[in-house]
C-alpha positions in Angstrom: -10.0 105.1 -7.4 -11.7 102.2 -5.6 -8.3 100.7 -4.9 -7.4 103.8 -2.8 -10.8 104.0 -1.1 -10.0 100.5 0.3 -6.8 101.5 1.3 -8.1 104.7 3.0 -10.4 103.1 4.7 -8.3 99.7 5.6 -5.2 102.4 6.9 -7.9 104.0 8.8 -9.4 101.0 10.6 -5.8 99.9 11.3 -5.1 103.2 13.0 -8.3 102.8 14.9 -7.8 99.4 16.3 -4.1 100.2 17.3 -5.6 103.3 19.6 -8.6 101.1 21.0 -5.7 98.3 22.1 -3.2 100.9 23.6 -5.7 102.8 25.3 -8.6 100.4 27.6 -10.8 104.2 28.2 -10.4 104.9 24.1 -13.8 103.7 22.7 -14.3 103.1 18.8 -18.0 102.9 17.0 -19.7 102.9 14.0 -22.8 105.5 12.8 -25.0 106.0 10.1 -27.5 109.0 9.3 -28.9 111.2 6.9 -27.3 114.4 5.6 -29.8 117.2 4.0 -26.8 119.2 2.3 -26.7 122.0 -0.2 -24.2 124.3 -1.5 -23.2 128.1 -0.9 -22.9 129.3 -4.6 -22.5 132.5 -6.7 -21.4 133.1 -10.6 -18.5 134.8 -11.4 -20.5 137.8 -11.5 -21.3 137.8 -7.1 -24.6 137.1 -8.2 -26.4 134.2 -5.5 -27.5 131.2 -7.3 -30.4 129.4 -5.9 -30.2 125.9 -5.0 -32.2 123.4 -3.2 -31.0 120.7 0.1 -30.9 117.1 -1.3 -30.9 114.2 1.6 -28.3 112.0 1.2 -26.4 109.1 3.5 -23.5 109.1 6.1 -21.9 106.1 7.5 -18.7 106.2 9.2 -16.4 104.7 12.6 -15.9 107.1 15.1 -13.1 106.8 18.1 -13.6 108.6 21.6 -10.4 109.4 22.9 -10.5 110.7 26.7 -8.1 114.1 27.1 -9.2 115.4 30.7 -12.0 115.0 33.1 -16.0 115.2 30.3 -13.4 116.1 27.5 -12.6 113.9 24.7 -11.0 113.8 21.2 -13.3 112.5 18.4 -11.9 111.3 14.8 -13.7 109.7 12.3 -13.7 108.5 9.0 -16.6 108.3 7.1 -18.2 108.4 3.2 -21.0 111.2 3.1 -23.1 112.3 0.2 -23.6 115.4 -0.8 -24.9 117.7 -3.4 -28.0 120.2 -4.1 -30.6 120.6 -6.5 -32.3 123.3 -8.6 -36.0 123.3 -10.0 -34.7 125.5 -13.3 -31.4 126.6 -15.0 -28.3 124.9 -13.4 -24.8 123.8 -15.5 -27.4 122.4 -18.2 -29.4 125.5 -18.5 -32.3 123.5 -20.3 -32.6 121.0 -17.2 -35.7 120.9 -15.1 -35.4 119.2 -11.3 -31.5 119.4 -11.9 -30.1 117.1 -9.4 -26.2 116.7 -8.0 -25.1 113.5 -5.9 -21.7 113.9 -5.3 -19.5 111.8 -2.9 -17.0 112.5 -0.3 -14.7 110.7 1.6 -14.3 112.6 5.1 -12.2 112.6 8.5 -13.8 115.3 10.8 -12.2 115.7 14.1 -14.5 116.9 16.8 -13.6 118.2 20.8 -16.4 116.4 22.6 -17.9 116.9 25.6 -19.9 114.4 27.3 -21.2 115.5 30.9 -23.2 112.9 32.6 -26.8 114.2 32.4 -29.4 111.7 33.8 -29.3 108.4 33.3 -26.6 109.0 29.6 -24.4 111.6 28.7 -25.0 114.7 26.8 -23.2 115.5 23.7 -21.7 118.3 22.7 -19.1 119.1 19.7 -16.9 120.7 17.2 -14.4 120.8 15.3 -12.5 120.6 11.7 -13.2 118.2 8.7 -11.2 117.4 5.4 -13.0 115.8 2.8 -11.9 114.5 -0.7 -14.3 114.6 -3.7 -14.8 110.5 -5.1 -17.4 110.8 -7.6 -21.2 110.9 -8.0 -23.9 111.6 -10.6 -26.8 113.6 -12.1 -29.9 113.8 -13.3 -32.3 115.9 -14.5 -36.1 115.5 -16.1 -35.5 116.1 -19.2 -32.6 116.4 -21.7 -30.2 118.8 -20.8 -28.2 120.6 -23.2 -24.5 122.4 -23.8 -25.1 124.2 -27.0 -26.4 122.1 -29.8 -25.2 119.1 -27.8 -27.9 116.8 -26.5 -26.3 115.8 -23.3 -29.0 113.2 -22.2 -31.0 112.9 -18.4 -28.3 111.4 -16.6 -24.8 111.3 -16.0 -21.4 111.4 -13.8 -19.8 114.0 -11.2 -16.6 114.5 -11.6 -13.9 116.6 -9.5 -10.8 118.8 -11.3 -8.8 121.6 -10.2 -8.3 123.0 -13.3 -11.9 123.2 -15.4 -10.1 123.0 -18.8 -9.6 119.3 -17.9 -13.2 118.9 -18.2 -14.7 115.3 -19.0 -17.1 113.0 -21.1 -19.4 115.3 -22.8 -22.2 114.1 -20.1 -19.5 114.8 -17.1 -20.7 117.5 -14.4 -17.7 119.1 -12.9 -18.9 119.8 -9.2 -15.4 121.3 -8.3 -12.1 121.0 -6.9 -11.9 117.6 -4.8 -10.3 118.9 -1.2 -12.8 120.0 0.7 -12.5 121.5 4.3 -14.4 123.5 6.8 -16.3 123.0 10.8 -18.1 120.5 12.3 -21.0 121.2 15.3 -22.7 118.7 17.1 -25.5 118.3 20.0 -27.1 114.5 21.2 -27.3 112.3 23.8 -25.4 108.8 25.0 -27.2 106.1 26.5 -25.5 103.1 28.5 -22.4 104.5 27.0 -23.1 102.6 24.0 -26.4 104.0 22.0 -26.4 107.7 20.7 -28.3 109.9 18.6 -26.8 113.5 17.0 -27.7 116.0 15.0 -25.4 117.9 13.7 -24.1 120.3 11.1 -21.5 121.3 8.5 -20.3 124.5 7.0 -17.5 124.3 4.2 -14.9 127.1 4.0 -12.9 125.7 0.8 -14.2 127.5 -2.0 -14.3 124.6 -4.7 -14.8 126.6 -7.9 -11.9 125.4 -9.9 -9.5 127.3 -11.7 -8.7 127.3 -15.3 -5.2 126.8 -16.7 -3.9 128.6 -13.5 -6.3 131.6 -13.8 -8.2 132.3 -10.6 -12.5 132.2 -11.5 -14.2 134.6 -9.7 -17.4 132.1 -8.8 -17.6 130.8 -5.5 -18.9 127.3 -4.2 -19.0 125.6 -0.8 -20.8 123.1 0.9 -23.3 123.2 3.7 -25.6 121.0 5.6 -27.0 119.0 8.6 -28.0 116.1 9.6 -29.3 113.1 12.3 -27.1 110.0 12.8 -27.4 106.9 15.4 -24.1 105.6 17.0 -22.8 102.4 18.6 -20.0 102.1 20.7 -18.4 98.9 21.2 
């Protein structure tokens, strides 16, 4: 897995430089933020589960491609965590503080429009993302429990399509792995280089697995917002 992480990401860059050489107005940067991100989730029954946002990070390049006059085209590529928490109950119904870190590997691509506004340029977006599920872990205050089994405090996120693949016994299936959904965006460019966004996420993939080719009824997606700083170089 971390083999085609690097490869992703070193496909990615190579992309990104190729765009930057053939085109002097395409600008490429790098940002980092914070994500506060939860998840949209209801048992098989409709029933709403309640969960809690979790902050986690997002770092990323970013390339500004001019299309017509303020207008520009935006890809990235970036890793983002994710997840949610919940005080009671959860997979491990016995876990207190039952925490989910899960990680994605994203490209969103975002319309931008950047209208010169003082002495920067305002910032305004949106647009799709695909993501792709890597990993993660959990933890909980005390030992959670599947039956009889003692499943410990702590332990991995994984991602399946079908939830009869399942896992170590200590495994936390978060979901199907492709994730996709909309991207919005609002900040504000200085000297054409420094910039500061907030911005927001709403998943439409429903990522509740199925099980040998049977359709679940349960529904989970991913939400959240953020702050990031950018550079351009």
């Amino acid at each position: 897995m971390k083999i085609k992480k690097l490869h992703l990401l070193i496909s990615l860059s190579t992309l990104i430089a190729a765009a930057n050489t053939a085109n002097a107005q395409t600008t490429v940067g790098v940002k980092a933020g914070v994500n506060f991100s939860n998840v949209m989730m209801k048992d098989e029954s409709g029933n709403k589960i309640n969960t809690q946002s979790i902050p986690g990070m997002v770092v990323g390049l970013t390339v500004d491609v001019p299309v017509a006059g303020d207008f520009y085209i935006q890809p990235a590529a970036q890793y983002s965590r994710k997840g949610y928490k919940q005080e009671t109950g959860g997979f491990y119904g016995s876990a207190t503080n039952f925490k989910v870190n899960a990680s994605y590997i994203e490209v969103p691509v975002n319309l931008l429009y950047k209208p010169h506004v003082g002495t920067g340029n305002l910032l305004l977006g949106a647009g799709p993302y695909i993501g792709y599920g890597t990993g993660g872990s959990w933890k909980s205050d005390n030992d959670a429990t599947i039956g009889d089994i003692n499943v410990g405090k702590k332990g991995d996120v994984i991602f399946k399509n079908n939830a009869m693949d399942g896992g170590d016994v200590n495994s936390y299936l978060y979901g199907k792995p492709f994730d996709y959904g909309l991207n919005f965006l609002a900040g504000y460019e200085l000297f054409n280089k420094l910039s500061a966004q907030l911005g927001a996420q709403l998943g439409l993939a429903n990522l509740q697995p199925h099980a040998d080719g049977a359709t679940r009824e349960g529904k989970l997606k991913n939400s959240g917002f953020g702050i990031s700083l950018g550079y351009k170089f």
